[in-house]
N, C-alpha and C positions, 0 to 999 in steps of 0.2 A: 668504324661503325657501319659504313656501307658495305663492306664486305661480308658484315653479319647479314645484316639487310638482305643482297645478293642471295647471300646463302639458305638464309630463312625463304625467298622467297621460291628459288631455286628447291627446297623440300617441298614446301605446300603445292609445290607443281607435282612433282613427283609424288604425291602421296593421293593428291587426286589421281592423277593417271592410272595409277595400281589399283585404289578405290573401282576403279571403271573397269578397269580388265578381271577384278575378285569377282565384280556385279555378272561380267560378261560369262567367265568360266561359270560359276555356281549355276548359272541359265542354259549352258551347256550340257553341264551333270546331270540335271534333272532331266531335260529331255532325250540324255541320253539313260539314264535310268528308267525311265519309264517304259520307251522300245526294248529293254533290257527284259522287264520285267512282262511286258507285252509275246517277248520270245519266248521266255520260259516258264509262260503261264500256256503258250499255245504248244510245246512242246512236253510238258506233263499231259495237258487234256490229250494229246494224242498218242502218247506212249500209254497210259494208264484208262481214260475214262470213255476212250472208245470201240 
């Protein structure tokens, strides 16, 4: 029984840890989406609307 224990406890460590890096990446993507979308909104206005 304690090496269930162990191991259960052992997951919910692990599963928070991943929780905290999915939060971390996803805060990533957006910011990087954004300058993405920041580039290629300032690279149309400049090929076409000037």
């Amino acid at each position: 029984m304690q090496d269930e224990d162990k191991l259960i406890a052992l997951l919910c460590e692990n599963n928070a840890l991943l929780s905290k890096i999915n939060t971390n990446m996803l805060k990533v993507f957006w910011i990087v989406a954004i300058f993405a979308l920041l580039y290629f909104g300032l690279m149309i206005y400049l090929l076409f609307l000037r």
